[in-house]
ZADRENFI-637611 format. One record per residue (C-alpha): x, y, z; chain; residue number from 0. Coordinates in steps of 0.001 Angstrom, whole numbers. Layout:
ZADRENFI-637611
east:north:up:chaine:num
X:Y:Z:A:NUM
...
//
This chain:
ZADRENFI-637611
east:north:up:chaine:num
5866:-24936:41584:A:0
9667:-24383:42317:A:1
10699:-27036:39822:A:2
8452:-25507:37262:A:3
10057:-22171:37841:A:4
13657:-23571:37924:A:5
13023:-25301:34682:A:6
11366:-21817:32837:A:7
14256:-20067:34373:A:8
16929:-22499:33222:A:9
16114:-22946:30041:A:10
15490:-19242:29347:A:11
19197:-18845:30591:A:12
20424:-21557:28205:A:13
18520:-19726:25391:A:14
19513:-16368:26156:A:15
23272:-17497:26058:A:16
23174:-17711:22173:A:17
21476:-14167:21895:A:18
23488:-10848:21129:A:19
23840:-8268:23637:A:20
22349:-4342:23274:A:21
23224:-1466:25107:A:22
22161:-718:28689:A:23
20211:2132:29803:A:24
16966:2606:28577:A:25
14869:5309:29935:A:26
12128:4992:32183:A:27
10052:7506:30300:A:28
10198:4996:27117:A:29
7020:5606:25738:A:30
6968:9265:25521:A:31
8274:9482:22268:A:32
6533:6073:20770:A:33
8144:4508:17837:A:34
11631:6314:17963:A:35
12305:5416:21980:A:36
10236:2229:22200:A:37
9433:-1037:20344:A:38
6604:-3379:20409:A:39
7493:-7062:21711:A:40
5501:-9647:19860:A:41
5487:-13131:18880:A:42
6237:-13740:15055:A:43
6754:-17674:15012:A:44
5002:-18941:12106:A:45
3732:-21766:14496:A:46
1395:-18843:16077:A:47
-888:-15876:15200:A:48
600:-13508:17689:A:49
-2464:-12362:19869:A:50
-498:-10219:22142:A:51
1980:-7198:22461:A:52
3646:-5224:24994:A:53
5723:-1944:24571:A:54
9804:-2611:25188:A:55
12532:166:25406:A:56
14239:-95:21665:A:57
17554:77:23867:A:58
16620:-3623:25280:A:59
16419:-6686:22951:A:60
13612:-9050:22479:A:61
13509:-12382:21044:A:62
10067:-14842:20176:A:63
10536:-17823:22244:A:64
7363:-19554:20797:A:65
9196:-22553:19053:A:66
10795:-23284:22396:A:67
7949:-23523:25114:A:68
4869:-24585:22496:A:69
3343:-21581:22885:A:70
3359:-17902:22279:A:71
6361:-16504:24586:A:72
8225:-13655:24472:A:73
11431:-12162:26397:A:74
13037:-8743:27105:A:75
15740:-7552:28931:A:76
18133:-5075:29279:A:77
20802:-7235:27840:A:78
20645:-10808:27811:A:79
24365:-11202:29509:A:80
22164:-9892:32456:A:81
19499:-12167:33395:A:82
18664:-9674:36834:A:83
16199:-7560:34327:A:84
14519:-10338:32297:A:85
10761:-9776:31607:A:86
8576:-12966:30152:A:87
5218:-12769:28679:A:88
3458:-16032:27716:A:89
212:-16778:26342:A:90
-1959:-20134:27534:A:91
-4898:-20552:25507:A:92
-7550:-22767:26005:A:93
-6217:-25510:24042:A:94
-2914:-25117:25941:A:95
-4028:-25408:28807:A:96
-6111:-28345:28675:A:97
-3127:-30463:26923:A:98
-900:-29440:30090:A:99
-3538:-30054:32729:A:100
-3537:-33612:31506:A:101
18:-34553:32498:A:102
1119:-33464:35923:A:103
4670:-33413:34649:A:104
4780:-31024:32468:A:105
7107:-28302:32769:A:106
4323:-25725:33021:A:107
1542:-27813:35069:A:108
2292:-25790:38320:A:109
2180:-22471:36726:A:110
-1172:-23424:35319:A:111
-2500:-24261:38878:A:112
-862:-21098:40324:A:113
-2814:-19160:37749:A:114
-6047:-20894:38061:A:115
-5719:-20405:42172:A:116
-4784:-16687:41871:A:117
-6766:-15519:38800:A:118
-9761:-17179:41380:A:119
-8840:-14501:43576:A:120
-6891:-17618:46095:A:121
-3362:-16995:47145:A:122
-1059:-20019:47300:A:123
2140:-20839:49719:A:124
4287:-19652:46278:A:125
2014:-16833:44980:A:126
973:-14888:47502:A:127
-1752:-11754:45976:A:128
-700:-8255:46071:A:129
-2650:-6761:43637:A:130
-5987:-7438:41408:A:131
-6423:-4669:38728:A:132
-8532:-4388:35565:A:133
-6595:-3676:33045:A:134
-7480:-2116:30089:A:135
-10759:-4255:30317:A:136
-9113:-7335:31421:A:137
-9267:-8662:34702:A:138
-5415:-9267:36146:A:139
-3808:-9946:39497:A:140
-210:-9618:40675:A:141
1701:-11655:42496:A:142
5005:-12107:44793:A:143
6650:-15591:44188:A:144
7351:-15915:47282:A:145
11008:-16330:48741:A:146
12713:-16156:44641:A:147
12755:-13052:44145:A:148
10506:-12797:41596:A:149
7169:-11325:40905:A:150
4235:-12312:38157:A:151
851:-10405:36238:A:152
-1723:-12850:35287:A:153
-4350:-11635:32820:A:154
-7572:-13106:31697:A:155
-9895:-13415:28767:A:156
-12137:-15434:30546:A:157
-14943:-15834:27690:A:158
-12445:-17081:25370:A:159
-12438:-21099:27376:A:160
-13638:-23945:25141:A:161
-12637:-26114:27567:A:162
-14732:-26617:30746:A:163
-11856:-26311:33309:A:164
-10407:-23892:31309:A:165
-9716:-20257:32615:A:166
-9731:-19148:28716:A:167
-6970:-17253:27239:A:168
-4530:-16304:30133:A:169
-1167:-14433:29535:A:170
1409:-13544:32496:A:171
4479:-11544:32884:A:172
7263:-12853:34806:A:173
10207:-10596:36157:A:174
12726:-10299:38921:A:175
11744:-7658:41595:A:176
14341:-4750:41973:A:177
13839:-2444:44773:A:178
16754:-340:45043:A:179
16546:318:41069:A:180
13764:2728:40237:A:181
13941:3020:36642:A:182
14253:-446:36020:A:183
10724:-623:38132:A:184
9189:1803:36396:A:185
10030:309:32691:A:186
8356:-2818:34108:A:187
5427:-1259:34883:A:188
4923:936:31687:A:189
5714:-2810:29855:A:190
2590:-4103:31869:A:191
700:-1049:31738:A:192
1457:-1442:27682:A:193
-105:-4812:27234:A:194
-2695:-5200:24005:A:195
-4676:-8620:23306:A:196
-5868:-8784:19974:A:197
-9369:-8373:20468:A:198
-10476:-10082:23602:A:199
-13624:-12555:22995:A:200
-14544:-11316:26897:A:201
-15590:-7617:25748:A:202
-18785:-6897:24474:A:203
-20486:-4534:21859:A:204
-19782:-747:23314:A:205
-22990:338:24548:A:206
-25128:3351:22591:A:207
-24318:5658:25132:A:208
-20719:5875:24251:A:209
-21133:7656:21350:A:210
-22608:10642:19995:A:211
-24371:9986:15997:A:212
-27112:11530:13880:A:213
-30166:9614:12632:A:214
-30731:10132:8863:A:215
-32921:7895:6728:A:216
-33218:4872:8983:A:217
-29356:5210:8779:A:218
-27077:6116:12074:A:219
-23441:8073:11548:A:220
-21724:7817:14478:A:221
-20039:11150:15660:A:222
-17721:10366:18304:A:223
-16508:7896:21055:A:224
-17356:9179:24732:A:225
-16589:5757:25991:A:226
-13540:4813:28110:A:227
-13009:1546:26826:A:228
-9337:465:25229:A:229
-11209:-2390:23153:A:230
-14143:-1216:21604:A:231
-16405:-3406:19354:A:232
-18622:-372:17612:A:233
-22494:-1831:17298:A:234
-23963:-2385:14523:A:235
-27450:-793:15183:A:236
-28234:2161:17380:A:237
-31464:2755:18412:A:238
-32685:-368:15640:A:239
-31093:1537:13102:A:240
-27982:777:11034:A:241
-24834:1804:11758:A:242
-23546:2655:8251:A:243
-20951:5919:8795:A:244
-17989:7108:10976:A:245
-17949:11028:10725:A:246
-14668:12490:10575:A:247
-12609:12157:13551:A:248
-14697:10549:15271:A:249
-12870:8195:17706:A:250
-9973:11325:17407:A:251
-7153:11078:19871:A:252
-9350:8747:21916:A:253
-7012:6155:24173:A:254
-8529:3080:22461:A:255
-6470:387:22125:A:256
-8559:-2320:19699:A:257
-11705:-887:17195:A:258
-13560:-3512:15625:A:259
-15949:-1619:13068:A:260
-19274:-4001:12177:A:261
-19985:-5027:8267:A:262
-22779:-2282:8091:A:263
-20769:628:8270:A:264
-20002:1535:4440:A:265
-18111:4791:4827:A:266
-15185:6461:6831:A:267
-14809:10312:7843:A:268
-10863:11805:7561:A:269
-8837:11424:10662:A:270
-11226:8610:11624:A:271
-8344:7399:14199:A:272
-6387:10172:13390:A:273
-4149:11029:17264:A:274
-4944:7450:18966:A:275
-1284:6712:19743:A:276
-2514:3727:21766:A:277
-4447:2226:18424:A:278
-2810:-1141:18049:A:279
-5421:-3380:16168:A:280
-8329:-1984:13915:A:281
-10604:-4561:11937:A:282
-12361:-2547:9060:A:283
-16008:-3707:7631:A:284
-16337:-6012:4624:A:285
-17719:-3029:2495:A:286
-15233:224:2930:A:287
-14377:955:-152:A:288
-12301:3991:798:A:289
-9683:4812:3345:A:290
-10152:8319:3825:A:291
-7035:10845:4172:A:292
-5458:10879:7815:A:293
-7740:7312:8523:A:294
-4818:6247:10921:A:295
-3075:9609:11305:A:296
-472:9579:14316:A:297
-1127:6126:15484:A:298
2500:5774:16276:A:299
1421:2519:17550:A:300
-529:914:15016:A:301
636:-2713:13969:A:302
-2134:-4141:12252:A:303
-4837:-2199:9898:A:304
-7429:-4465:9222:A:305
-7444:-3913:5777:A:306
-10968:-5714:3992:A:307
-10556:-7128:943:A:308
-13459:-4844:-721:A:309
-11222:-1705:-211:A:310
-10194:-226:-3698:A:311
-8518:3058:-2671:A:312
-6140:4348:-39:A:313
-5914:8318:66:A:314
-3246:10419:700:A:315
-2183:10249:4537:A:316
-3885:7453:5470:A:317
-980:5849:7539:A:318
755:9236:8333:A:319
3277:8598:11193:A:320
2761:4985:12246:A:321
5980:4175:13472:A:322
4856:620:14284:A:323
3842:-425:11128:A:324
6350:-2962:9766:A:325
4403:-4523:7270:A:326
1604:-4390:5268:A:327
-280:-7117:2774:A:328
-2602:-5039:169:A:329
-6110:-6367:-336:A:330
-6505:-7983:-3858:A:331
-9699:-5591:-4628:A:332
-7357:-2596:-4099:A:333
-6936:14:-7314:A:334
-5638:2987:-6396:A:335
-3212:4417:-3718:A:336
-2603:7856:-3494:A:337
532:9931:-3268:A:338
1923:10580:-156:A:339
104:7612:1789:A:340
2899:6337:3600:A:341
4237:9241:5111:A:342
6302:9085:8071:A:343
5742:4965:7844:A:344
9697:5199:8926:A:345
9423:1280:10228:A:346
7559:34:7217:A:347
9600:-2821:5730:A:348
7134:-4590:3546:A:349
4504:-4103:933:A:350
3026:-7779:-349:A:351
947:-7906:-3156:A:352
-1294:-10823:-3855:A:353
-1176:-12469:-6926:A:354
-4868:-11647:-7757:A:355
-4341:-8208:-7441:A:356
-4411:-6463:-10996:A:357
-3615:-3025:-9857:A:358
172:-3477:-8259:A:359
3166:-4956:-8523:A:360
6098:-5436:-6446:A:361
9496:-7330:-6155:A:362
9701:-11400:-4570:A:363
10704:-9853:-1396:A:364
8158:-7150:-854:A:365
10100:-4279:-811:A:366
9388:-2456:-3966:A:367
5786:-1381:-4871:A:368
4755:299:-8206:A:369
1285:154:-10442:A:370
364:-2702:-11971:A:371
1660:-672:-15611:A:372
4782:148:-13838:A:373
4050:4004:-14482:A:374
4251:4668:-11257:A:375
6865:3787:-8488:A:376
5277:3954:-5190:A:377
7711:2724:-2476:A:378
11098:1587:-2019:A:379
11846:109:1308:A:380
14695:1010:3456:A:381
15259:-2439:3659:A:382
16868:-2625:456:A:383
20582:-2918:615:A:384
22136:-1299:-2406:A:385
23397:2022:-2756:A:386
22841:2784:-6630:A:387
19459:2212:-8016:A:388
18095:2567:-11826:A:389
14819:3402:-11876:A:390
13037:1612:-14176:A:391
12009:2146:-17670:A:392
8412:3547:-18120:A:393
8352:4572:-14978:A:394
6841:8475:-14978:A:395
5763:9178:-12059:A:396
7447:8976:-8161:A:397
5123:9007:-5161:A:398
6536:11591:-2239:A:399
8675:9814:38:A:400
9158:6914:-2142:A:401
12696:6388:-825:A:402
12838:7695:2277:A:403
15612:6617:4344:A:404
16595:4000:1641:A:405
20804:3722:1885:A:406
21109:4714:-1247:A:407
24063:7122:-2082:A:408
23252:7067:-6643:A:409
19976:7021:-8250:A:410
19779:7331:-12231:A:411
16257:8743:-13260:A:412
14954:7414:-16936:A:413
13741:9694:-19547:A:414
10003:9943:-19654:A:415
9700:10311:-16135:A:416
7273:13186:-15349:A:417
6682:14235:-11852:A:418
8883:13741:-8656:A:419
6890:14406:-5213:A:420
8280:15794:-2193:A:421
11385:14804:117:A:422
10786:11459:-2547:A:423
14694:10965:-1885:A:424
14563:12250:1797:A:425
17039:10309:4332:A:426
18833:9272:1865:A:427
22783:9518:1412:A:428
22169:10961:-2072:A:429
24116:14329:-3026:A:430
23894:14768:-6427:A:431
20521:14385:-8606:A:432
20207:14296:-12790:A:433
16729:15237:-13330:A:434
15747:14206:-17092:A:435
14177:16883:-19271:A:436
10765:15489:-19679:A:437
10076:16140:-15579:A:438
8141:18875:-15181:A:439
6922:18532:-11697:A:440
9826:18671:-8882:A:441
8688:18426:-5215:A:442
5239:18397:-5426:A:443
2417:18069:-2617:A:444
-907:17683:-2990:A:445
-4127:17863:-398:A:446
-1783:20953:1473:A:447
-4132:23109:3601:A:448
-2350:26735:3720:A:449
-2967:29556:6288:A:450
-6733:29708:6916:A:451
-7781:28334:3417:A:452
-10296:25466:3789:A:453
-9970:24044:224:A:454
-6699:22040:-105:A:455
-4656:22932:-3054:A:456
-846:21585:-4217:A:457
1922:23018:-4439:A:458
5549:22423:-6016:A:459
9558:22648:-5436:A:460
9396:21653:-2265:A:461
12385:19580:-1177:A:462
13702:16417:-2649:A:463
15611:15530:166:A:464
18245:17441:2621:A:465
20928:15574:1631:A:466
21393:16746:-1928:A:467
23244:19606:-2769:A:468
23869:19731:-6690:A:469
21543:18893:-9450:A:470
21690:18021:-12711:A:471
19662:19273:-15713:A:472
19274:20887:-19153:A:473
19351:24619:-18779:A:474
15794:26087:-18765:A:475
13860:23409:-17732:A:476
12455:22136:-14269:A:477
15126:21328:-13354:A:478
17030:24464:-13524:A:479
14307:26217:-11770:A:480
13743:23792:-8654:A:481
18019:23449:-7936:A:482
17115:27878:-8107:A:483
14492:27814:-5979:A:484
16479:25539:-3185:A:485
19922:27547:-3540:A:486
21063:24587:-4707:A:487
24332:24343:-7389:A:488
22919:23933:-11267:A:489
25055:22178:-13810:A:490
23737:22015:-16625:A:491
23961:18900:-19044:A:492
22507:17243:-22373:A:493
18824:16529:-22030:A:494
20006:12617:-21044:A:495
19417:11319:-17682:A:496
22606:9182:-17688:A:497
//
């Protein structure tokens, strides 16, 4: 066991060495504020399908160590010049663990047994058993190494074995105990307490009585989630009926952690998720054709959609304010995706576009999106480097928040181009706008609910972004009247966009 630690810790320290430092003192309320104070560690080797992630202070740095150890492994610390506040998580799947049970000298043999004799509830003379928790669904124990200094999680999916002496999927922390520093403990703790599998093969369909629903021609729409599960596989029958609906908001600021809807279900209510900030994984059914507005609505924490590939619209607000979101690929059945979709999306990096997909288009790199006809320009990522961009040609129409926080400091607008929608140029460096003459619609938001009006209407000259100060226009148009109605400095030009 010691020279299987020795060697994990070694050669962690060896990597480590080539790995840039970040700043000290993160906070050990990290994931108060998720998405702006906190970061999700996960494997992204393209050896692996990461089926893990934990929560990590954005102030500590994180590396995928999957390449290295021959299996999923990731590593946080405060800063990697300081190996006292290391945390490891590993993942040992089936497969995995039978190849190292075979050959007692393997680096990671004695882990293996360690796990096997504490997940079985045995303490060993180097793991001795201080804890056995469910968490989130998962059986886990912890465990003092004991005499290094050191303490370890290990975490089960025991239905997931295909092997016979297999525990199944296992995943453990590893980290240096700390006494005397409090905060340190407690960002340890909320890194555990944050741990998501990817749908673990050990949890079951939710049972009927977690949810409310209505019965209407043989068909079942389920209401709401009563449950207290984190990974929640939603039935597909209730009471030998079909499950065909969500209603709106129905699993709404629940703490689930994984949803998994079934192939029946056909439609989606607004705000279906809308306020699960713990929503890491959904999987939606092979027939949604829509994703209602607000679907995923404040799941600061959402990584992965689900996305089928019979979807053919997105609505407006779908992925409002998921901070986690880094990347998306579109499904190649998908039409139509409505203005303001992406708000808030502030970590969204990527849009991909399969090649079958007639509807979009985007750049080699993923980080512009418009319609397939190149009318409309959807998103620019931040990712993009330069600070002028041309717009192109043919282009009339600009989703809201198309270039939000893009570093751009110059934008030139082409003739023909129409509408503009709100704060489309918002955390940007730009200070100065031409607005052609042929736009006629300047800051405009649609689907806006306004004082107690049920009926969603849209309205215009809202904001472009904070940033800009003077814009430029032909006297009497739109253009004139939106740089009035900000207090804003007018000067007035040719009608030429250049």
């Amino acid at each position: 066991m010691k020279k299987s630690f020795f060697f994990l810790l070694l050669t962690a320290m060896l990597c480590c060495a080539f790995l840039s430092s970040a700043e000290e003192g993160a906070s050990s309320d990290f994931r108060q504020m998720p998405g702006y104070t906190c970061y999700p560690m996960t494997t992204e080797s393209s050896l692996f399908t990461s089926d893990f992630c934990a929560d990590c202070p954005m102030e500590w740095d994180w590396e995928d160590f999957s390449e290295i150890y021959g299996f999923p492994t990731i590593m946080a610390a405060p800063s990697f010049e300081d190996m006292e506040h290391t945390v490891l998580i590993a993942q040992l799947n089936s497969e995995v663990q039978n190849t190292i049970q075979q050959d007692q000298d393997h680096p990671f043999y004695g882990f293996l047994m360690e796990g096997k004799s504490v997940l079985g509830g045995k303490s060993t003379s180097f793991s001795r058993i201080l804890e056995q928790f469910d968490l989130h669904g998962l059986p886990a124990v912890r465990v003092e190494m004991v005499g290094q200094g050191f303490e370890m999680v290990w975490i089960q999916d025991p239905n997931s074995s295909v092997f016979r002496q297999s525990l199944g999927t296992c995943w453990f922390f590893m980290y240096p105990t700390d006494p005397e520093n409090a905060e340190y403990t407690e960002i340890v703790r909320g890194i555990i307490d944050s741990f998501t599998a990817h749908f673990p093969e050990s949890i079951g369909t939710a049972p009927e009585k977690d949810f409310t629903y209505s019965v209407t021609d043989g068909e079942v729409c389920i209401l709401s989630y009563l449950g207290e599960g984190a990974y929640v596989n939603v039935p597909s029958k209730i009471e030998g009926c079909p499950v065909t609906a969500m209603g709106d908001q129905a699993f709404y600021e629940t703490s689930v952690r994984c949803v998994s809807l079934p192939d029946t279900i056909r439609t989606l209510g607004h705000h279906t998720f809308g306020g699960c900030t713990d929503l890491i994984y959904a999987d939606m059914p092979q027939d949604l054709e829509v994703l209602p507005p607000a679907t995923f609505e404040s799941c600061f924490r959402l990584m992965e959609p689900g996305l089928n590939d019979g979807l053919k619209k997105i609505e407006s607000t779908a992925f409002w304010g998921n901070q986690y979101l880094t990347g998306l690929m579109l499904p190649e059945s998908l039409e139509e995706i409505e203005d303001n979709a992406f708000t808030l999306c502030d970590h969204l990096g990527y849009i991909l576009v399969p090649e079958a997909n007639r509807h979009f288009k985007g750049n080699e790199d993923g980080t512009l999106l418009l319609s397939a006809d190149g009318e409309t320009l959807i998103w620019y990522s931040f990712l993009n480097e330069d600070e002028a961009y041309q717009v192109p040609d043919g282009v009339q129409h600009i989703h809201s928040l198309a270039f939000h926080n893009a570093p751009l400091t110059s934008v030139i607008l082409p003739d023909g181009l129409e509408s503009i929608g709100f704060n489309a140029f918002s955390g940007t460096g730009l200070t100065e706008l031409t607005l052609p003459e042929s736009v006629t619609s300047i800051g405009r938001m649609e689907n806006v609910l306004i004082g107690e009006s049920e009926e969603p209407t849209t309205v215009e000259y809202l904001s472009l972004g904070d940033s800009i100060r003077t814009i430029h226009g032909v006297p009497g148009s739109a253009a004139e009247e939106y740089a009035k109605r900000q207090n804003l400095t007018f000067v007035p030009e040719t009608g030429s966009s250049q």
